[in-house]
C-alpha positions, 0 to 999 in steps of 0.5 A: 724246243722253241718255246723252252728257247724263247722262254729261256732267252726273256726277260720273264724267265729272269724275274721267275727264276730270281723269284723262285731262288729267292723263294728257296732261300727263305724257306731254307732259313726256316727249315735250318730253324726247325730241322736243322742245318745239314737237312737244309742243304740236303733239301734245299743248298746243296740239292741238285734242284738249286744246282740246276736253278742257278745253272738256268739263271747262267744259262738265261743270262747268255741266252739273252746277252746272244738275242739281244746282242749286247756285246754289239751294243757294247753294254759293257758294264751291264756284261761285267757285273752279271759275268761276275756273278756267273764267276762268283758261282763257278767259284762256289762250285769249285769249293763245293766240289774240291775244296776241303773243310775240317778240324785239328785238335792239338793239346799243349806239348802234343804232335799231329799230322793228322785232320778231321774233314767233314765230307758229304759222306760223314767224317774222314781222316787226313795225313798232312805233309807235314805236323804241328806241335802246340807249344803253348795256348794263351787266352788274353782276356780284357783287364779285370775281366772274363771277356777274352780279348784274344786267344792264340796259339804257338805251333812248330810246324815241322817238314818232312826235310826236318826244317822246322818253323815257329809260328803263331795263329790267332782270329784273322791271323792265319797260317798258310802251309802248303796250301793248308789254311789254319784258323783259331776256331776254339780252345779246351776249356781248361786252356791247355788245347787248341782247336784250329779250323782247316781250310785247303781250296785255293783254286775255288778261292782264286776264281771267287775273288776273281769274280769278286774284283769283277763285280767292283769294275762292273760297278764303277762301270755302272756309275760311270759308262755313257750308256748304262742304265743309271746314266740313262736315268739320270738323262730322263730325270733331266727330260721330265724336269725340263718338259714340265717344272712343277713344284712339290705335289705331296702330302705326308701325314706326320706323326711325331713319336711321343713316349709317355712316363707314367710313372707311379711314385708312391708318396713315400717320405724317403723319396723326397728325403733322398731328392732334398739330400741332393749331392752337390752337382759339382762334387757329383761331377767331379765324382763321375770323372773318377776312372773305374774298371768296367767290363774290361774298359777304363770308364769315368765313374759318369758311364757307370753310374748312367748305365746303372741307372738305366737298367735298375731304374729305365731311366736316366735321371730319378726325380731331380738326381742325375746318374752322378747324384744318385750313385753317390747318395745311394752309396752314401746313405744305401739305408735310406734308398732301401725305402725308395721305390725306384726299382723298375717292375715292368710287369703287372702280373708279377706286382699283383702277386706280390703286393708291389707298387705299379712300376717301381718298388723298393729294396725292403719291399722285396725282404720279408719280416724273416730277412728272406728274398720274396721272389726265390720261390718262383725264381727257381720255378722259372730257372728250372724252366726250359728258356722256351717254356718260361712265361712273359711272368717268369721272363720280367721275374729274372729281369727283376731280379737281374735289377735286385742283384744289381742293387744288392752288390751297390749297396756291398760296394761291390761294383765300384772297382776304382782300385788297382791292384799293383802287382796283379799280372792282368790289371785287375782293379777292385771295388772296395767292397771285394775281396783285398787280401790279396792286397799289400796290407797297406793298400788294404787298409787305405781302400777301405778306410779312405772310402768309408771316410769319404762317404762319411765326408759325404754326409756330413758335407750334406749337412754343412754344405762345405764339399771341401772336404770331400773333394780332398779325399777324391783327390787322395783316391785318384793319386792312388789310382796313378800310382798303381796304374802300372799298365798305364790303363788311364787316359784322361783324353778319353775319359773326359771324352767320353763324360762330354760324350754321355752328357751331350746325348748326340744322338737323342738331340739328332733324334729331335732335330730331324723329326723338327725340321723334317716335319717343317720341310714336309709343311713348307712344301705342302704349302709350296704345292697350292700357292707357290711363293718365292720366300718358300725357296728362301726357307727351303735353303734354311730348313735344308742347312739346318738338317746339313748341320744335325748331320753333321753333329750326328756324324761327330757323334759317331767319331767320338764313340769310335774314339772312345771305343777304339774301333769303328761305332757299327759293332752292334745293334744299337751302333748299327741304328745310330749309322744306318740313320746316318747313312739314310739322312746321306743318301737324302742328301745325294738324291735331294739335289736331283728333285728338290726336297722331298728324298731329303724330307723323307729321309730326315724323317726316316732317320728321326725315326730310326735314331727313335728306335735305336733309344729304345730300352731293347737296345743296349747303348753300351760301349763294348769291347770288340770279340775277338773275331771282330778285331779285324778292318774288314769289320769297318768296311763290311758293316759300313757299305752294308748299312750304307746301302740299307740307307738307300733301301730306306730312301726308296722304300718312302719315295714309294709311299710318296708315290703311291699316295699321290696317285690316291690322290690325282685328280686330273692333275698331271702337275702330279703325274710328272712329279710321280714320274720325276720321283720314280726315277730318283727312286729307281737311281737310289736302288741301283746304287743301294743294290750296288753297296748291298752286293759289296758289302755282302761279298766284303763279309764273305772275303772277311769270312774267309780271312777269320775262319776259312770259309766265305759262305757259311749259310748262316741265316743273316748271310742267307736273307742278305743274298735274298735281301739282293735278289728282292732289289734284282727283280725291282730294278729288272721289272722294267724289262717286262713290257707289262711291268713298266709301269711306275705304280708297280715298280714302287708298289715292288719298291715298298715290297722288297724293303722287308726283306731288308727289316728281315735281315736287320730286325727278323734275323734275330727274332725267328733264328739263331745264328754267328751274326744275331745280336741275340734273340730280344722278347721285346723284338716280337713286339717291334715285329708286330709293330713293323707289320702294321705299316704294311697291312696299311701299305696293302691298302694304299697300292690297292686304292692308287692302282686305278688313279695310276692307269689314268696318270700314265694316261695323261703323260703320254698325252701330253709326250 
């Protein structure tokens, strides 16, 4: 009984324990992937195993706050975060236990009082103290789309005393009787019936955010009391820099990302007909700041045209056109780039088969002699396919012909929707080579007469070089759209942001400016560490308010999108990526003070790199409008702190390589040593304070979970590696506890560990499950995974090779304390 004491109140019963939970999280992941959700509670959530591993983690916390007394030693904010959790998870069991969780399906002009609840034991039925009647269900869908914008429905909630209350429930607008919480969860696909989700757990709801407000005072008190462990950190940080200042002793090879277009452009005449037809670039312009409808928003013709070509062609200009010059001159004489090969063919396999050019292909190249589509036959066979059993050649066959069709409809003027219609009842807007009938029979004959004159204009201003003509009749269409513009869907401000937004490409210039003057900063401090040069200071500050002005050109970028969208820019994979490459060059700048430049030098360079992946063709760089569950402000706050703190990871995780590499490379040398010593501590800072943004923002999603559908923890698979994602950094910044794993070489070797548990949240996720938070599962995400696999094999490598140099560093500092 003593053993189990003594074990239970240490330290190493803390790192196994949060070790072995971490475990049983990620394997329930994959056992929900193979065997399904209800078998992983089953075995693995709900199972009185995990039950009585969180009870001893509860139980070791006590026993060590009793052996160690730290209410004597008033460590207070140490206390009330991990008291918080204990909360947190007395809270979880209160919901487990009591709460209740089920469903209420209700069609228009029907009355119920009855719930269906999802027990442990199967499904049961509840009477409510009082019944609900459907008055009316509505789908708001965006204007000219069939995105739904919104769903809502108008209930009659009726009480046993005969009052009876009018009220309305749509996502994050809740209606709360009686304790009974009720949620738009879904609808009857013909939108005459309603399905709302139930919650009732008010006191396991009370007790959570009580924990929840707990762990946020902890925090502060982290930051802020005189005796917690960052303020200890920063003491030390202090001491090293004061006993021996040194300069910068690290070596980072570089290598610039590069990518390579081979493209394979027969020499066919067309092509160079087409590029010495150059639409007049102003004419063009003028062209792309024409308003359109387009997947629910009202874009300039610019965001069109560029999105377009992206996805036919995969880039974002053909031989010397831009978008704008293209989309014109295709409309304008479709017969001719029916002969140019610029659609994309991305897979070999499918251009042998056919007899197609290597990359890219034409229209015609793809009917036959008959007027028949050459790739139906083998079309069919992949559609008739299970999405699991297609082929990489069937996958780039449907991706091929998702660019043909795109094609095709230009070439009907079937896209171009720059025609409102004046009486449609949601605002639809129509390309002139749609249907018109329903149309006043004026507007009919305008639309498609005034287009075809203005393409006719087109050519022959091609010809003269006189755009007047031209420009009159864009002039004539855009007083057409005023006039009809009965939602007042057009606003010029936005638009032309958005035009100054497509053509600055914030992003890819940021992108190229960090990988620069990173590069550089890395350089200069490299010369600083054989002859160290006063100038060097001077060229430091430079390099440093160079980075501190892209930084700031990136952050107006994100603002301008977030103007354009009208919500904050972190709704998707690719926003994710532009934010969390801000949020890692910020959390360089908070830590590249403390150590001169190496946290900032690491971080520019890791912002580069993931402003490099966000550009890829993987991701959609689209502007989108939001879900309806992510119309909510708790989206600005989750997503925001969450990617925030993956900054810091990022941070930590190339302050752990830096480490690692110049222990490869000690020689006798504690000019290195110190400065390894230095950099572990700022390492160990930037994860406390990515540990503290990662449990906030985890419990800010839960809160808005609970708020949009009545549930603050659902195990969904992001959900899960996001707790995981906790618990890796928990065990990196508790291993100094260990009397054998205070050392640095393991805490940054561990560091560097704990960062794939956040590429698995961010990247895997989406690849191995699926789930309410994946962005979607993406054939090139394997490839990314194969490629972020490799730097680890390396890293392997790395900690090996600098393990022994370490014991000979560590050596020489206490020689020299």
């Amino acid at each position: 009984m003593k053993k189990l004491n003594h074990f239970l109140s240490s330290y190493i019963a803390t790192i196994i324990l949060l070790a072995f939970y971490a475990f049983g999280l990620a394997a329930a992941t994959f056992i929900e992937k193979y065997h399904g959700t209800d078998v992983a509670k089953s075995l693995i959530y709900y199972s009185p195993l995990f039950f009585s591993l969180q009870f001893l983690m509860v139980v070791n916390f006590i026993m060590i706050i009793i052996k160690y007394r730290y209410f004597q030693r008033r460590r207070w904010a140490l206390i009330v975060v991990h008291f918080a959790f204990i909360v947190i998870l007395l809270g979880a069991l209160i919901t487990h236990l009591f709460g209740k969780d089920g469903m209420v399906h209700i069609r228009e002009g029907e009355t119920t009082n009855q719930i269906t609840l999802k027990t442990p034991e199967g499904i049961k039925y509840e009477t409510l103290p009082f019944t609900l009647k459907l008055v009316d269900f509505r789908l708001i869908r965006y204007p000219g789309s069939e995105s739904p914008s919104s769903y809502e429905s108008d209930l009659l909630v009726e009480y046993a005393d005969g009052k009876i209350q009018k009220t309305k429930v749509y996502m994050n607008n809740v209606l709360n009787v009686k304790g009974y919480r009720f949620f738009q969860a879904s609808f009857d696909k013909d939108e005459m019936g309603t399905l709302l989700s139930v919650n009732k757990d008010g006191l396991g709801k009370t007790i959570t955010y009580s924990g929840y407000f707990l762990l946020l005072i902890g925090f502060i008190l982290v930051f802020t009391t005189k005796n917690s462990r960052f303020r200890q950190l920063n003491l030390q940080l202090k001491e090293v820099k004061k006993t021996y200042r040194s300069t910068i002793t690290w070596l980072l090879f570089l290598v610039f990302p590069c990518t390579l277009s081979a493209q394979h452009m027969p020499p066919i005449n067309m092509m160079e007909a087409v590029q010495k037809n150059a639409i007049d670039p102003q004419h063009a312009a003028r062209f792309g700041e024409l308003p359109m409808q387009w997947n629910g928003r009202i874009v300039p013709v610019n965001t069109f045209s560029s999105e377009i070509l992206r996805k036919v062609h995969k880039e974002l200009t053909i031989g010397k056109l831009n978008s704008d010059q293209f989309l014109l001159s295709f409309l304008s004489m479709p017969q001719m780039w029916m002969q140019v090969p610029f659609i994309a063919v991305s897979n070999k396999e499918i251009s042998h088969y056919y007899q197609l050019p290597l990359d890219y292909c034409a229209y015609f190249q793809l009917i036959d002699e008959e007027g028949n589509y050459v790739l139906m036959t083998k079309l069919q066979e992949a559609y008739y396919k299970l999405p699991a059993e297609r082929s990489s050649f069937d996958k780039d066959l449907i991706k091929l012909d998702e660019r043909v069709n795109i094609v095709s409809q230009l070439l009907n003027c079937q896209l171009l929707c720059i025609f409102p219609h004046p009486t449609d009842s949601i605002h639809t807007w129509y390309a002139p080579g749609k249907d018109l009938s329903t149309f006043p029979k004026e507007d009919s004959l305008f639309i498609t007469r005034s287009f075809a004159w203005y393409l006719s204009e087109v050519n022959s201003a091609l010809k003269s070089g006189n755009w007047n003509k031209p420009n009159q009749l864009l002039q004539v269409i855009g007083e057409y759209q005023k006039r009809n513009d009965t939602a007042s869907q057009i606003n010029h401000r936005k638009l032309n942001a958005e035009i100054r937004y497509n053509r600055l490409d914030i992003f890819g210039h940021c992108q190229i400016g960090y990988f620069i003057l990173g590069g550089l900063l890395v350089v200069f401090a490299f010369i600083g560490l054989f002859k160290p040069k006063k100038w060097l200071d001077t060229v430091i500050k430079i390099l440093t308010g160079g980075i501190f002005l892209i930084f700031m050109y990136h952050l107006y970028g994100m603002g301008l999108r977030a103007y354009i969208s009208g919500y904050a820019p972190w709704s998707n994979s690719y926003e994710t990526m532009v934010y969390a490459g801000w949020a890692t060059i910020l959390a360089g700048f908070v830590f590249g003070r403390k150590s001169s430049t190496v946290p900032l030098a690491l971080a520019t360079l890791f912002g580069g790199i993931i402003l490099f992946v966000s550009e890829l063709n993987w991701m959609d760089p689209q502007i989108n409008p939001l879900v309806p569950v992510l119309k909510s402000p708790w989206l600005m706050f989750h997503v925001a702190i969450l990617v925030a703190a993956y900054g810091f990871f990022g941070v930590s995780f190339l302050l752990g390589i830096a480490n690692l590499t110049m222990m490869v490379f000690y020689d006798n040398n504690s000019l290195i040593s110190y400065r390894v010593k230095e950099l572990s501590i700022i390492n160990q800072m930037a994860l406390m304070i990515g540990l503290a943004l990662m449990c906030i923002g985890t419990f800010l999603g839960a809160i808005w979970a609970n708020e949009s559908w009545g549930r603050y923890w659902g195990w969904d698979p992001k959900e899960t590696w996001a707790l995981i994602t906790i618990v890796m950094y928990t065990i990196v910044t508790h291993i100094h506890l260990i009397k054998k794993g205070n050392s640095d070489w393991l805490f940054n070797v561990l560091s560097i560990i704990a960062f794939s548990s956040v590429l698995m949240t961010f990247f895997g996720v989406n690849y191995f499950f699926s789930g309410m938070h994946s962005y979607g599962q993406n054939d090139a995400m394997k490839g990314i995974i194969f490629y972020l696999s490799i730097p680890f094999v390396l890293i392997s490598f790395l900690a090996v090779f600098s393990y022994k140099r370490s014991r000979r560093s560590e050596q020489i500092i206490t020689f020299f304390d």
